[in-house]
C-alpha positions in Angstrom: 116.7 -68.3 113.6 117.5 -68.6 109.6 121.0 -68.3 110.9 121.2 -71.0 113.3 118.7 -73.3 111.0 121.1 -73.2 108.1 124.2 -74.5 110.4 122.1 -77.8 111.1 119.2 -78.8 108.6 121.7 -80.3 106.2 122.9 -83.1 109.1 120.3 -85.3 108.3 120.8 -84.7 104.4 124.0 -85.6 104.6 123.9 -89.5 103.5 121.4 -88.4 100.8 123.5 -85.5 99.6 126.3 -87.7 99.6 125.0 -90.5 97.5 123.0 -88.1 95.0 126.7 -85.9 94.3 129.0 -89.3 94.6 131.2 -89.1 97.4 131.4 -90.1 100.5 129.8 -88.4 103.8 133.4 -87.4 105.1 133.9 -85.5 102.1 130.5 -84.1 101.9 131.0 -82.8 105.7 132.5 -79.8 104.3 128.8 -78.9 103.8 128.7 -78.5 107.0 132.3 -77.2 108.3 132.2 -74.9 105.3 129.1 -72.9 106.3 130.3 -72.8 110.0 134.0 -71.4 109.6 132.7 -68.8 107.1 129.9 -67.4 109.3 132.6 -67.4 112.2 135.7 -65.8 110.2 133.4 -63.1 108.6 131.6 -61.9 112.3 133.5 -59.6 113.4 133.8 -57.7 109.9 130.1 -57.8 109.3 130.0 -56.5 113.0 132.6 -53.3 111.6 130.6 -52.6 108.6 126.9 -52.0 110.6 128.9 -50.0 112.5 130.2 -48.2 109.7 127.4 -48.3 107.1 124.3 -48.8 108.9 123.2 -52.6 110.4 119.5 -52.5 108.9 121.5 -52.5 105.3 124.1 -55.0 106.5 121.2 -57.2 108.0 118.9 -57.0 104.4 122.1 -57.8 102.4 123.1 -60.7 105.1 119.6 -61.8 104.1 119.4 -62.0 100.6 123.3 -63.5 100.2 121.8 -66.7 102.4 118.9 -66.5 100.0 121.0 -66.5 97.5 123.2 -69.1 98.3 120.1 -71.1 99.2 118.7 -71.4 95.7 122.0 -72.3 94.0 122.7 -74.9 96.8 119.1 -76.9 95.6 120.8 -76.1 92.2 124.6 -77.6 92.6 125.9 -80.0 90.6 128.8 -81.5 92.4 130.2 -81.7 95.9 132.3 -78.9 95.2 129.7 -76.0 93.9 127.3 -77.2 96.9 130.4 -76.5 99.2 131.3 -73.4 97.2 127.5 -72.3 97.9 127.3 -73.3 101.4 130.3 -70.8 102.1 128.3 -68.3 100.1 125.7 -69.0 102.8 128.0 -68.7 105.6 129.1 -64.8 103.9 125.2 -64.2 104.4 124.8 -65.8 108.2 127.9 -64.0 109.2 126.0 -60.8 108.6 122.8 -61.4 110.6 123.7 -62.4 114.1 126.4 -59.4 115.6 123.3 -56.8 113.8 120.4 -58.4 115.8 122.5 -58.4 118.7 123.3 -54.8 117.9 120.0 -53.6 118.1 118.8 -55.0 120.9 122.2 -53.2 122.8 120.9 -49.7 121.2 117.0 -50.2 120.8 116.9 -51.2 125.1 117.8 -49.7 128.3 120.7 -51.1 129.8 118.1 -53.0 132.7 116.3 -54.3 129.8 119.0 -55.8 127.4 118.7 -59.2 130.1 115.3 -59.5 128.9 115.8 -58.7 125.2 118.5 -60.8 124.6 116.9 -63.8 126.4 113.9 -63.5 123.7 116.8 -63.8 121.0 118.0 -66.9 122.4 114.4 -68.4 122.5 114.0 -67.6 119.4 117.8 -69.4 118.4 117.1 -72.1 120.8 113.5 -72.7 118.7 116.1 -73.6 115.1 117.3 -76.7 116.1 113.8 -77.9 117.0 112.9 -76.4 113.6 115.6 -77.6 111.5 115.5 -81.4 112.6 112.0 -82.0 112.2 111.8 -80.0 109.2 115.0 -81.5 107.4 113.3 -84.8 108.4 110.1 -84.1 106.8 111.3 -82.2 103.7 114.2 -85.5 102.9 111.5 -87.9 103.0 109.1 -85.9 100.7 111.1 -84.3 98.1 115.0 -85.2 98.3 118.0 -83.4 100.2 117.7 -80.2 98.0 114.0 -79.2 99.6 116.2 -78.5 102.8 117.6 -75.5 101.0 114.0 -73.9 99.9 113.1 -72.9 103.9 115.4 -70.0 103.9 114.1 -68.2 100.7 110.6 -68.9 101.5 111.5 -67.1 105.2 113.6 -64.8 104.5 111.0 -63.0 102.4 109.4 -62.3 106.1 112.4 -61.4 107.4 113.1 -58.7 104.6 109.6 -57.5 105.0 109.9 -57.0 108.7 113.1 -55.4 108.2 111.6 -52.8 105.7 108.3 -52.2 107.7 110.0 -52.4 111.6 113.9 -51.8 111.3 115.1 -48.0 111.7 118.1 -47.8 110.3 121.1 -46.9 112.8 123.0 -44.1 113.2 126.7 -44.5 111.2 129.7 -43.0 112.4 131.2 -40.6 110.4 132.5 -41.3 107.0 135.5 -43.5 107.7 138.0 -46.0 106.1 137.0 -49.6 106.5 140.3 -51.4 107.9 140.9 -53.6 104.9 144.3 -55.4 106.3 142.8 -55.7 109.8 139.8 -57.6 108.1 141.9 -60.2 105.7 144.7 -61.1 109.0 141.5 -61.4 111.3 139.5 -63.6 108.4 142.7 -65.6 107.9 143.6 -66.2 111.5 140.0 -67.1 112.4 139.6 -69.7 109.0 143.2 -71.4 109.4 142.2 -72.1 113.5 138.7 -73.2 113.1 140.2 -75.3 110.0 142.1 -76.7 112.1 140.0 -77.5 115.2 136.6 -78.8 113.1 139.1 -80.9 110.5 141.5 -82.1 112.9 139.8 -85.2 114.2 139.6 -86.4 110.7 142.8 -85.2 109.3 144.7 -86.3 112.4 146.3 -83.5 114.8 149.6 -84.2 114.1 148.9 -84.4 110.1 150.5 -81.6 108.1 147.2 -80.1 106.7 146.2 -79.7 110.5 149.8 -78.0 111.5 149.9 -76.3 108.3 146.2 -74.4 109.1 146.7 -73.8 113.0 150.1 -72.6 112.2 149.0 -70.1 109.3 145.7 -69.1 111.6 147.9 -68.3 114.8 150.6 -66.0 112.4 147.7 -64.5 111.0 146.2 -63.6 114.4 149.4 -62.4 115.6 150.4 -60.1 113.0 146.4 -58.6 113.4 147.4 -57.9 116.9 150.0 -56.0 115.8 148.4 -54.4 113.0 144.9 -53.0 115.0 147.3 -51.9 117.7 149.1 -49.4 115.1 146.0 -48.6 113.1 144.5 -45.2 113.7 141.3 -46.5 113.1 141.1 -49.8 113.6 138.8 -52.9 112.6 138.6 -54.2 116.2 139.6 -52.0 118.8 141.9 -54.2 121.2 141.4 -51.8 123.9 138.0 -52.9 124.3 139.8 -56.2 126.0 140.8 -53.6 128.6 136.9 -53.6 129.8 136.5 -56.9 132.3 132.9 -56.9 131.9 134.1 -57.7 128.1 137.1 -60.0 128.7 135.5 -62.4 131.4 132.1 -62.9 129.9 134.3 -63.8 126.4 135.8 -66.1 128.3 133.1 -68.0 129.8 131.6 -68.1 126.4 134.3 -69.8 125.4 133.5 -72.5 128.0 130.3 -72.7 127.1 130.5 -73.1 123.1 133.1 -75.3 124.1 130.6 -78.2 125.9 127.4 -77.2 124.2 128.6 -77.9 120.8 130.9 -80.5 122.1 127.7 -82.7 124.4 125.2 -82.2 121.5 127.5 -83.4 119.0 127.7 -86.6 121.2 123.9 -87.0 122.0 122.7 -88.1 118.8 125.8 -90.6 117.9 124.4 -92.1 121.5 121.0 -91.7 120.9 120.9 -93.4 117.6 123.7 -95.8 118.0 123.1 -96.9 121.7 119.4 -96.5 122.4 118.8 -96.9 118.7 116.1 -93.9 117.9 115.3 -93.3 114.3 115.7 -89.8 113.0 112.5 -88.6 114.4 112.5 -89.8 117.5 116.2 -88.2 117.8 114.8 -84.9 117.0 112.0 -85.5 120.1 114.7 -86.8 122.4 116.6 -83.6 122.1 113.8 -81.0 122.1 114.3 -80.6 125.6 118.2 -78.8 125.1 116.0 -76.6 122.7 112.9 -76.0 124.5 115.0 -75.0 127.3 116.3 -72.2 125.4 112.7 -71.3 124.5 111.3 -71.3 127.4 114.1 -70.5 130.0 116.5 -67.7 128.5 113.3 -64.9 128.7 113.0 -66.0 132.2 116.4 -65.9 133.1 116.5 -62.5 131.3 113.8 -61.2 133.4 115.2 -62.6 136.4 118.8 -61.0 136.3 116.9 -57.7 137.3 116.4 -59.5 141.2 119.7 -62.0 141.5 122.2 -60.3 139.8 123.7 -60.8 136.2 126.9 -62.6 137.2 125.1 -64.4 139.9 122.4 -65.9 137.1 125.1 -66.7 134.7 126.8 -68.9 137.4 124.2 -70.6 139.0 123.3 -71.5 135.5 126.6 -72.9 134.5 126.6 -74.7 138.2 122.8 -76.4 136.8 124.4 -77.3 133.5 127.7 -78.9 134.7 125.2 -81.2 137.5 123.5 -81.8 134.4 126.1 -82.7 132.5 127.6 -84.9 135.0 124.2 -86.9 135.5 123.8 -87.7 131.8 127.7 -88.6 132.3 126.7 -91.0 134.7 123.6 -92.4 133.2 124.9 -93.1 129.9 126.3 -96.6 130.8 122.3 -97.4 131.8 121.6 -97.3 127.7 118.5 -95.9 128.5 116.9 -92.3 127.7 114.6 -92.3 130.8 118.1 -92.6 132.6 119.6 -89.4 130.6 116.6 -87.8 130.6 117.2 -85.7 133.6 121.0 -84.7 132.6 119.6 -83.6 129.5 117.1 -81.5 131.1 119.4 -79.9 133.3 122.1 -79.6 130.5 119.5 -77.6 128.7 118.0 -75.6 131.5 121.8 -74.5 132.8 123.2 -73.4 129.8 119.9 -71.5 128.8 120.0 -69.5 132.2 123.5 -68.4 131.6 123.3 -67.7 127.9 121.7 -63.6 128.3 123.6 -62.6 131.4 127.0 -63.6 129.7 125.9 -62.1 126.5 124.7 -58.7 127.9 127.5 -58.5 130.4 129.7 -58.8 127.0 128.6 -55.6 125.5 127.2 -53.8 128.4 130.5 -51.0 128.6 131.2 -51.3 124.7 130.9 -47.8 123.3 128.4 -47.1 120.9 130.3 -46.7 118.0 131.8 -50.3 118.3 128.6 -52.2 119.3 128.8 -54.2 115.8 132.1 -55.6 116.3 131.7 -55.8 119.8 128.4 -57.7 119.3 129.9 -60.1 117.1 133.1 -61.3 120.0 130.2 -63.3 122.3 129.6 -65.2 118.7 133.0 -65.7 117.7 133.7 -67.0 121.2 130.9 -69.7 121.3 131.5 -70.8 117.8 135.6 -70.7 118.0 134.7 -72.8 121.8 132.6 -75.1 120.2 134.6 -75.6 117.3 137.5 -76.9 120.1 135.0 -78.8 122.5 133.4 -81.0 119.2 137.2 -81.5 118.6 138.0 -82.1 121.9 135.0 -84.3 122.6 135.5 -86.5 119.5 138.5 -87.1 120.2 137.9 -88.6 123.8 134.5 -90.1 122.3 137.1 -91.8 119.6 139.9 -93.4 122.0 137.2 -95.9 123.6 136.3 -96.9 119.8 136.9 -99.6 117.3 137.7 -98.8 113.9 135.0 -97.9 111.3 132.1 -97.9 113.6 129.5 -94.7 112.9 126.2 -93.7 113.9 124.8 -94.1 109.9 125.2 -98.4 111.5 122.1 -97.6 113.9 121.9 -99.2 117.2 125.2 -101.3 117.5 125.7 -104.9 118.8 126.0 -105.1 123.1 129.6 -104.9 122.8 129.9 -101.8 120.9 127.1 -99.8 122.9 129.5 -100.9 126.0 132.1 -98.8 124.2 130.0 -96.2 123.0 128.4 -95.6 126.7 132.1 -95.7 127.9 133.3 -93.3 125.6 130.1 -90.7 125.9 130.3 -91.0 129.9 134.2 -90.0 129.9 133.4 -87.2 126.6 130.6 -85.6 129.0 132.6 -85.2 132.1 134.9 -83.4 129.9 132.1 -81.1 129.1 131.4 -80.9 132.4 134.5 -79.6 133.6 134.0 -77.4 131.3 131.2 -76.1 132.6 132.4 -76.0 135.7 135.5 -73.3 134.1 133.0 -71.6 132.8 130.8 -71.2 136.7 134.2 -69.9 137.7 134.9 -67.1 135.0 131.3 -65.8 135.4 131.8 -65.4 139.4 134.2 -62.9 138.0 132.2 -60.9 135.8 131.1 -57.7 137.2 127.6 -57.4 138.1 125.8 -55.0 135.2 121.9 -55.8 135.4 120.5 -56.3 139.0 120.9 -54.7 142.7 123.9 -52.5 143.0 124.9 -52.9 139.0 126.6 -49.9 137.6 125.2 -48.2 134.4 127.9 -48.0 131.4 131.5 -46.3 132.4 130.9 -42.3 132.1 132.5 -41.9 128.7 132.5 -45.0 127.5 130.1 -44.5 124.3 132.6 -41.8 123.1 136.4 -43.5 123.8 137.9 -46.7 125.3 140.8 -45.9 127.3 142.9 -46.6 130.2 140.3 -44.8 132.2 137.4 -47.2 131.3 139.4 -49.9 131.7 139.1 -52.0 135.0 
């Protein structure tokens, strides 16, 4: 929860933060892009080094780095040391999600990872909930740099569970840590997600854009060709050989690709359509995050009966209906008319979310469950880094000039536009959706009547003989 929290309490902050440190929001958003492309770049090398040292360690010093970079963040001085500290943040977040994830793949039997991994994504979907309504509270009261004392004052629990609950896991032997695999994966990971989250503002065809997703695709191809030489490499790309791997990756991709994409666009209509205040925006999208609360245990429960593939696409079906409802309703300006998109938005993509995630690692051998663990991550926040992108830039082509959500409600002729341009964003998202219903029909079914256990051999090697 800290994790997820930290990407999104700052939004509301922003205009305050902005003001307070002199510039403008634009050039304060790198509060927010910062945090996000570090915690995505760094994933998969946090995910190597539990593997390699131990993920209770890994997770305690993921923990104090974003309590760290907490307190100096309520201490900067300038847009560029709260940026500079936000990334420091991001090096801490990076650390704590492919661990939890981790653990629940060793700590559970392979019929009960559905059910583990649904409480995890509760427990995510509760942050958003969280970090609105706090940020809200905490702006009003004492300023934009309160925002930054609920991860100390938490991750003291969080350390203290760790200590008192958290077994430390078995490390493989002593090893090398693949140092060039990590700096070409880091590198190709920042110059793309550079490019996709700064590209709407920068302008796609600008040279900054070009010059990032041209430096992040060389990157990513010379770390191709550098794990599939290395004796011991950073991310084995055999693993891509496994479909259970490859096709719920995939749909991940889809998904992080509409769910950051749609609930980017909710609040700009929300506030500048409907015209809710900051509070009521927080209560008009609990339901995306109560769904996740409430729905994801369920759903992980439930796989045991249906089927894990079967789940994961009748949840993506739910989510793209739902998507194409609040598509629909959007031009009605009214939020009893998007209330049931929203719901089903919610619902659908909480129902998928455990089967695709446990389907991800379910034939990863032990030894690579870190890394492996951090791939269903990297794919949601690489997807949704391309659907905001994607989104915007649809939601943008029906716009005029200039016009923002900090405005409030806008005059009828604008909320015309908005509705326009959210109802054609959305059905973007939905096709989406409906991509993602379609790779999960292909996943193999790994929880539920007539699933196979893990491949014979698979916790010791990866070959062509566990490949499918």
């Amino acid at each position: 929860m800290l994790s997820v929290v930290n990407i999104s309490i700052v939004n509301i902050a922003l205009p305050r933060m902005a003001a307070d440190l002199g510039t403008d929001v634009p050039g304060i958003g790198w509060v927010v892009t910062g945090f996000l492309v570090t915690q995505a770049t760094l994933l998969p090398i946090a995910g190597r080094a539990g593997d390699l040292y131990g993920r209770r360690r890994v997770l305690v010093a993921g923990v104090l780095v974003m309590c760290l970079g907490s307190v100096l963040c309520a201490a900067a001085w300038s847009p560029a040391s709260l940026v500079a500290f936000r990334i420091l943040q991001g090096v801490g977040a990076a650390a704590m999600a492919p661990t939890a994830f981790a653990y629940a793949a060793v700590l559970f039997r392979p019929e009960e990872r559905g059910q583990a991994l649904g409480v995890l994504a509760g427990v995510m979907g509760l942050a958003p909930v969280v970090a609105l309504n706090l940020a809200g509270v905490l702006v009003g009261w004492a300023g934009w740099r309160a925002v930054f004392w609920f991860t100390p004052a938490i991750g003291v629990l969080v350390l203290a569970g760790a200590a008192l609950v958290l077994d430390e896991s078995d490390r493989l032997p002593r090893q090398p840590f693949d140092v060039p695999g990590a700096v070409l994966a880091a590198a190709g990971l920042f110059g793309l997600l550079v490019a996709l989250s700064r590209g709407p503002s920068w302008g796609w065809a600008s040279w900054p854009t070009a010059l990032a997703a041209l430096a992040g695709a060389a990157s990513l191809a010379l770390f191709c060709l550098r794990e599939s030489r290395a004796r011991r490499p950073m991310v084995d790309l055999r693993l891509f050989r496994l479909r259970s791997l490859r096709t719920a990756n995939l749909a991940g991709f889809a998904v992080g690709a509409a769910l950051f994409g749609t609930l980017i666009m909710l609040p700009f209509y929300l506030t500048a359509v409907i015209g809710l205040d900051a509070i009521h925006l927080s209560l008009a999208i609990t339901p995306v995050a109560a769904s996740f609360m409430i729905v994801s245990p369920i759903a992980g429960r439930s796989m045991s009966r249906v089927g894990s593939e079967r789940m994961a696409t009748a949840g993506l079906v739910v989510a793209a209906a739902g998507a194409l409802a609040l598509a629909l309703a959007a031009p009605r300006q009214s939020y009893a008319a998007v209330l049931p998109g929203i719901v089903l938005f919610g619902v659908g993509t909480a129902m998928a979310s455990s089967p695709i995630t446990v389907t991800a690692i379910h034939d990863v051998p032990a030894a690579r469950l870190g890394v492996a663990s951090s791939l269903p991550n990297i794919s949601r926040y690489t997807g949704g880094a391309l659907g905001a992108a994607l989104l915007g830039t649809v939601l943008n082509a029906f716009l005029p000039a200039g016009a923002t959500a900090v405005q409030g409600r806008m005059g009828p002729d604008w909320r015309e536009l908005v509705s326009s341009g959210v109802r054609a964003a959305v059905l973007v998202a939905a096709g989406l959706l409906a991509l993602g219903a379609a790779l999960a029909s292909r996943m193999p079914r790994v929880v539920g009547p007539g699933a196979r256990m893990p491949l014979p051999g698979a916790a010791v090697q990866v070959g062509a003989g566990a490949a499918e």
